[in-house]
N, C-alpha and C positions, 0 to 999 in steps of 0.2 A: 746537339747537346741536350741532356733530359733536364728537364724542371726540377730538383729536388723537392718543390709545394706540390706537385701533382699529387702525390699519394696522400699527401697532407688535407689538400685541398677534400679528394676524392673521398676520403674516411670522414672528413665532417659533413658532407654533403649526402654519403650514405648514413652516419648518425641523425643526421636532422630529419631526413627521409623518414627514419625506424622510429623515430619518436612519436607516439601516439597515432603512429601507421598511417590509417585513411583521413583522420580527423582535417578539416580544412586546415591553410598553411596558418590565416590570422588565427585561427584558436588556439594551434601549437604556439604562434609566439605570445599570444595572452597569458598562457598558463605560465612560460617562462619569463614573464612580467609580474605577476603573479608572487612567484617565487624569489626575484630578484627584489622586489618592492617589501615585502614583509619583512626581512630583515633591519633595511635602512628605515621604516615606520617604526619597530623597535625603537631605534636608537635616536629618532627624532619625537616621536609624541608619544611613548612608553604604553605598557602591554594590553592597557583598556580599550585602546584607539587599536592598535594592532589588532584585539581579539574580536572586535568588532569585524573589524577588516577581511579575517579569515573565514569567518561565517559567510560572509556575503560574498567573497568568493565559494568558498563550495558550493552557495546555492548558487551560481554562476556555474557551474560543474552539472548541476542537476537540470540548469534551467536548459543546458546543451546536451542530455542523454542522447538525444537522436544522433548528434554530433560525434561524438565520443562518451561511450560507458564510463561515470563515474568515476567507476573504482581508481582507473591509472589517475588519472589529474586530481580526484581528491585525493586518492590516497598519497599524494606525492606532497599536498598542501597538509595531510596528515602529518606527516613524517619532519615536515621540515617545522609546525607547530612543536615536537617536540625536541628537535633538534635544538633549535633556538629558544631552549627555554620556556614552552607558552604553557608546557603540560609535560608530563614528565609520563613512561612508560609502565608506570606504578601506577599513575590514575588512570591511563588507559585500559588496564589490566581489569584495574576496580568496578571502572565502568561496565566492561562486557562481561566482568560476572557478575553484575548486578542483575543483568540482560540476558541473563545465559537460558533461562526459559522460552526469552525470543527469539536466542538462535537456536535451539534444541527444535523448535516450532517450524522455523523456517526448513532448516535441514531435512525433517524427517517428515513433516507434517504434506509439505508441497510435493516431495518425491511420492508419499503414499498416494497424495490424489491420480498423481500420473497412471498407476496402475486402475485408478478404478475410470479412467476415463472413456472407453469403450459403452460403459453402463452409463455413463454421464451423459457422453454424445448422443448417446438413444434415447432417451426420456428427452433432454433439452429439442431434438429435433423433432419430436414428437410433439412437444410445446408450442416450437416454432411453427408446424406446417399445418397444428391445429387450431392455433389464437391467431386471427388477420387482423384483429384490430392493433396497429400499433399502439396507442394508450392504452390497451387493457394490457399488453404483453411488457410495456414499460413499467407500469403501475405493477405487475406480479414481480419482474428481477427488482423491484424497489423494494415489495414488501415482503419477498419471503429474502432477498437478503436481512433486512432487519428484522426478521424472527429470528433468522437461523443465527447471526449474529450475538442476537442478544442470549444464545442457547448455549452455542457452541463459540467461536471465536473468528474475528473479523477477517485476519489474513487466512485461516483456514476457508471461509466463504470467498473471500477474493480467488483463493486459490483453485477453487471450484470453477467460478466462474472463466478464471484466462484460460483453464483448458477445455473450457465448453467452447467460448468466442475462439480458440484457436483451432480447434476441433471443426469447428462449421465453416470456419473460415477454409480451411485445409480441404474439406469437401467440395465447396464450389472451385478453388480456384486450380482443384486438379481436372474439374469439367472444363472449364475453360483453356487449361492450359491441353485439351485433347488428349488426355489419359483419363485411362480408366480408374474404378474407386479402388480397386486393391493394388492399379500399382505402386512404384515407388516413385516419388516426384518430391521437391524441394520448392516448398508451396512462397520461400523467402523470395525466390527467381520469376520478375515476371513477364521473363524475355519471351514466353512460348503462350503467355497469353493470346489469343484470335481478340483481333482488330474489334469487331465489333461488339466484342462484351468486355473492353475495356474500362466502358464506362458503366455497365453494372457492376464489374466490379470495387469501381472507385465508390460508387452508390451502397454496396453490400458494406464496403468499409464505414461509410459513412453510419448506417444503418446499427453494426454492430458496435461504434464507437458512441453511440445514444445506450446502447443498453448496459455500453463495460460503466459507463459511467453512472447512471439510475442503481447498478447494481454497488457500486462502491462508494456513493452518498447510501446507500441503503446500511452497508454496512457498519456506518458512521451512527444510525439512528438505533441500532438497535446495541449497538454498541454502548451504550451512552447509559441502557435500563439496567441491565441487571451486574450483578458480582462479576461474574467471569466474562461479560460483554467486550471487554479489554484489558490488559494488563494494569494500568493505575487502578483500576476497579478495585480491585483485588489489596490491594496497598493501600487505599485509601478504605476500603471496609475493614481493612485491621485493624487500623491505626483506630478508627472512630467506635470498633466493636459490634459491624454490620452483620448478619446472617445474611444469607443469599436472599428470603423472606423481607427482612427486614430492609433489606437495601434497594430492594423492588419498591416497597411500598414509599420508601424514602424519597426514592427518585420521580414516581410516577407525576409530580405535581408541573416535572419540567418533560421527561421521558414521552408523554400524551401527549401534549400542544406540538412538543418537537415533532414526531410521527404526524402527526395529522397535518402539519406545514408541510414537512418532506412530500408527503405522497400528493396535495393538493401543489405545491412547483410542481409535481413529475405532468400533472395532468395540463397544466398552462403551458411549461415548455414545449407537451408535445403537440398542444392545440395548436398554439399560436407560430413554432418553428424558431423560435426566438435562442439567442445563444449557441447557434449550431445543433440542434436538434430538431425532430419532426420529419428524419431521413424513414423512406416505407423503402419495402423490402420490396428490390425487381423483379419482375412477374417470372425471369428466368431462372433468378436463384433458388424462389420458391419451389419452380418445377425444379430441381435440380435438388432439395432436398426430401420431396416427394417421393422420385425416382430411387433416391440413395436407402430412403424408408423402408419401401417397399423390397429390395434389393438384399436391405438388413433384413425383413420378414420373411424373406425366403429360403432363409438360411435357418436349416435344420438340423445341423449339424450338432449331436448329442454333445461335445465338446464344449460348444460355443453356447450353448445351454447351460451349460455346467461352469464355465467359466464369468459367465452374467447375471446365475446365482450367486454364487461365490462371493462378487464383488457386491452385488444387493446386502448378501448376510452382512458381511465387514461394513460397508454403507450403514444397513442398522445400531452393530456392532460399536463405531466410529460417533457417530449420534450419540447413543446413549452412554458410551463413557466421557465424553466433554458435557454433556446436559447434566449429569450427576457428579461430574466434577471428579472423577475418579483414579485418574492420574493426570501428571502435567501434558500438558496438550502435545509437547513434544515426542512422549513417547510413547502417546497412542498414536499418532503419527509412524513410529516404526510398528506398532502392535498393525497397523494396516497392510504395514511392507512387507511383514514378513506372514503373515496371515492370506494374502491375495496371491504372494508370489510363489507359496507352497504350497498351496492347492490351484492354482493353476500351472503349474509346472515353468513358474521364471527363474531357473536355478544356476545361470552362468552372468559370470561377472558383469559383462559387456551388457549384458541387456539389463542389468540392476543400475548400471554405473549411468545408463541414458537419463533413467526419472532424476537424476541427480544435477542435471547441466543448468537447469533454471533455478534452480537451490542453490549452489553451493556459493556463485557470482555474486545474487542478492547477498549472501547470509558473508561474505567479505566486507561488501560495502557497508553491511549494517557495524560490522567491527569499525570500518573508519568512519562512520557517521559517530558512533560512542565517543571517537578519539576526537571528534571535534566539540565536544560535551564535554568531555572531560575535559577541553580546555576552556570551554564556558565555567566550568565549576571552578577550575584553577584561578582564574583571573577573575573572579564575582561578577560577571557580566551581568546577569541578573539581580545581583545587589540592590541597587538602587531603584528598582522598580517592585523588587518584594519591598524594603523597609518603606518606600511610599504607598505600598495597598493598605500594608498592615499597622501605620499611621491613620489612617482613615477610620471612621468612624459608626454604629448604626447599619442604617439600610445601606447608606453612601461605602460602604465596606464591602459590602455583597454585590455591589454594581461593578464598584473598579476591580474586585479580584475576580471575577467572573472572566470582564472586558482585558485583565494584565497576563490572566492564562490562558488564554484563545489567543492574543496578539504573540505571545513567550512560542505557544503550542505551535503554532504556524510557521515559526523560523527554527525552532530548534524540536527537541524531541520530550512528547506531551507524557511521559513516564516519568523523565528527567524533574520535566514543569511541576508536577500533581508531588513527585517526591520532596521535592525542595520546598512546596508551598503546604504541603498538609502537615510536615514536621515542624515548621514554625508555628504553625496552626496551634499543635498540639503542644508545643514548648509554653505557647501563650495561655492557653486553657491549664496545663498543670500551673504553670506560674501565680494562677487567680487572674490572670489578666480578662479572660470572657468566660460568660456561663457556659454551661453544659448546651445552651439551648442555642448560642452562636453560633458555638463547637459548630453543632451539627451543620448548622446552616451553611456554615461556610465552606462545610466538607462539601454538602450538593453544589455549593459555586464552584470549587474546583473542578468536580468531576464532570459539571457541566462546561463549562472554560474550556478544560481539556479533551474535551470529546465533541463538542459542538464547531467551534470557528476554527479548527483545526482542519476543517475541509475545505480550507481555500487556498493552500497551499499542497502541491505531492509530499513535502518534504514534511508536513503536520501531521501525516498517519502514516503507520508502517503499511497498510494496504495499501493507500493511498499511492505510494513508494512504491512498494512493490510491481503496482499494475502500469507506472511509468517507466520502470526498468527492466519490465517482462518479455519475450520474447514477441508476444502479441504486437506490443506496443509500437514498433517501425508497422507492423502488418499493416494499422487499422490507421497509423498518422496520428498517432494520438502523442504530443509532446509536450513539455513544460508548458510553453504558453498556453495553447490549446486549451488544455487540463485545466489549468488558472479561469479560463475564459467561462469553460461549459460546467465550472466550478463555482464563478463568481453569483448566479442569482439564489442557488441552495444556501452559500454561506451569509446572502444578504439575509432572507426569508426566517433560515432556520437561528443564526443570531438574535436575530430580534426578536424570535418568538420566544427561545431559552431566557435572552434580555427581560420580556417583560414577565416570563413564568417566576422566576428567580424575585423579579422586583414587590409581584403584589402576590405571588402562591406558596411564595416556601416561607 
């Protein structure tokens, strides 16, 4: 006689299966705790406790990326925030086109680097196989991220960088895994690695996971100086009536001391080896990007000439319309894609739709990051920690809103933060509430707030973000805690240096 539960049995046991695929068995049932628990908090300690709740679940989501991608488990705590009333699909909506130059950015901006990475990988390994001092080559991805930052835009520099570190990465470990540099190989797979360069390879990861990070605190610093350095920049030089000139000069009192901490942590971490850093490059990698060097310089091929021109012009080309500000960054971004990919002859689908595979997952998750903001804003979560800064008084004013938009920045999103706190700003200053001469001041604590202690957290910068959710990031081991960890002595340093610039220079 058959069991009539078999098939019953069988269908739940293959749904439980399909449910966030590989992810281990306790995180699938967390998530489904998760969701079973937010409702009944609803209806037992109402939306304030609950909206709390939800945040620190998704960063519970983020703190497991290596575990499972984001998007499905947030997005599901997305969805059920608005189901159950926490946020409704109208502020959702509100939010991501508030954002829509960040997703415009991500979308098109990350796919254009992809084409130009061939010219990336060459200069960078060129770098690599010519600077043997680790601190001198730490101290360069620190400080020309924070020029090119402060010039151009931070996740555009991130985006440089996960395909330079993915790029070098994918050279050695196709040496290793006994193929050659032009074939095809799946550098994710490292079933074919040889036994005994296993452990340079664990060492190369170690090695590149010091520089993704130097380069993405780098980001942060130069992000911090000028107008278009990051997106509140730009919102908060409106709002106070900044030129790009003017905003520079505005900020330098805190933008200097911060740079000059940054790059003095890069040179202690990498003396001392302290926080997971001070990894050197294995003497085999090196030969192995020497090799690859030379391999690339003997290729003569008028084509490949012409195709590394190309991408250099656009390279220039890319530079000077983010430095002059001359369209939104998004779509110079495609001005790159389609620029690279028609003179070098990239003109079928399939091989446009590739630069697009580490785009377009980000540029999801960044929508249900919004949707969990938007339910911040719904329920005032921040309420009560804006009307206690903006109670405060004097210098004591400039300290806590400094200290409340770095702590705000770090958990939730530092646009959001600088949005909410410079309009009240400015509601207070039209009001007669503070002079002109506050105004200003308090605009630099925001923009410092939100651009300074915002790096001790992935979830406190879209780079920041990005370089956790990136394909790189299983590569090199680099995950939520990690990142926290090799994160935590820049945001002690560079805090405090903003802290005391802020307290006795602005």
């Amino acid at each position: 006689m058959t069991d009539s539960r078999t098939p019953v049995r069988g269908f739940s046991t293959a749904l439980a299966r399909n449910f966030l695929g590989n992810a281990p068995r306790w995180y699938k049932i967390t998530i489904v705790a998760f969701l079973v628990l937010n409702p009944i908090a609803l209806l037992l300690v109402g939306p304030f406790v609950t909206g709390w709740l939800f945040v620190a679940e998704f960063i519970f989501t983020l703190v497991m990326a290596l575990k499972c991608y984001p998007l499905q488990p947030g997005g599901l705590l997305a969805i059920e925030a608005v189901v159950i009333g926490m946020t409704s699909a109208e502020s959702v909506y509100h939010e991501t086109t508030a954002n829509f130059s960040v997703i415009l950015l991500v979308m098109f901006m990350v796919a254009g680097i992809y084409f130009l990475r061939e010219l990336l990988l060459l200069v960078f390994t060129k770098l690599l196989v010519a600077v043997r001092s680790k601190i001198l080559l730490s101290l360069t991805f620190t400080g020309v991220a924070a020029v090119l930052s402060a010039f151009l835009d931070a996740l555009t520099v991130i985006a440089v960088v996960i395909a330079v570190g993915t790029g070098l990465y994918a050279v050695y470990h196709r040496f290793a895994s006994d193929r050659g540099f032009d074939d095809d190989h799946d550098h994710d797979d490292d079933e074919l690695v040889n036994d005994p360069l296993r452990g340079d390879l664990d060492r190369f990861r170690d090695f590149l996971r010091n520089l993704m990070m130097h380069a993405a605190v780098g980001t942060a610093l130069g992000g911090l100086a000028t107008l278009v350095g990051e997106p509140q920049n730009l919102l908060i030089g409106e709002i106070v009536g900044w030129g790009f000139a003017e905003f520079l000069v505005r900020m330098l009192p805190v933008s200097i001391p911060v740079l000059i901490a940054g790059l003095i942590t890069t040179f202690l971490l990498e003396k001392t080896g302290w926080f997971g850093y001070g990894a050197q490059l294995p003497a085999s990698v090196r030969e192995v990007m020497e090799r690859w060097e030379r391999q690339q310089a003997a290729k003569h091929d008028p084509r490949r000439r012409a195709r590394l021109t190309m991408q250099a012009i656009t390279a220039v080309a890319l530079v000077a319309a983010l430095a002059f500000h001359l369209a939104e960054v998004g779509l110079v971004g495609l001005l790159v894609i389609i620029l690279v990919t028609a003179f070098n002859g990239i003109v079928d689908e399939h091989s446009l739709g590739r630069a697009f595979q580490d785009a377009m997952p980000f540029t999801a998750l960044l929508v249900t990051f919004f949707a969990i903001v938007a339910m911040i804003n719904t329920q005032g979560l921040f309420t009560p920690i804006i009307d206690a800064v903006l109670a405060q008084d004097g210098q004591q004013q400039l300290t806590v809103l400094f200290l409340a938009t770095g702590a705000l920045s770090a958990i939730s999103d530092n646009v959001f933060v600088a949005t909410v706190y410079i309009t009240e700003i400015a509601n207070a200053f039209d009001a007669g509430t503070i002079t002109h001469e506050q105004f200003e001041a308090l605009a630099i604590a925001v923009n410092a707030g939100t651009n300074v202690p915002s790096v001790a957290t992935p979830n406190g910068q879209a780079a920041f973000l990005f370089l956790l959710t990136s394909a790189l990031a299983p590569l090199i081991r680099l995950g939520y805690v990690r990142m926290l960890w090799m994160a935590l002595p820049y945001t002690i340093t560079l805090t405090a240096t903003a802290l005391l610039a802020i307290t006795y220079l602005v």
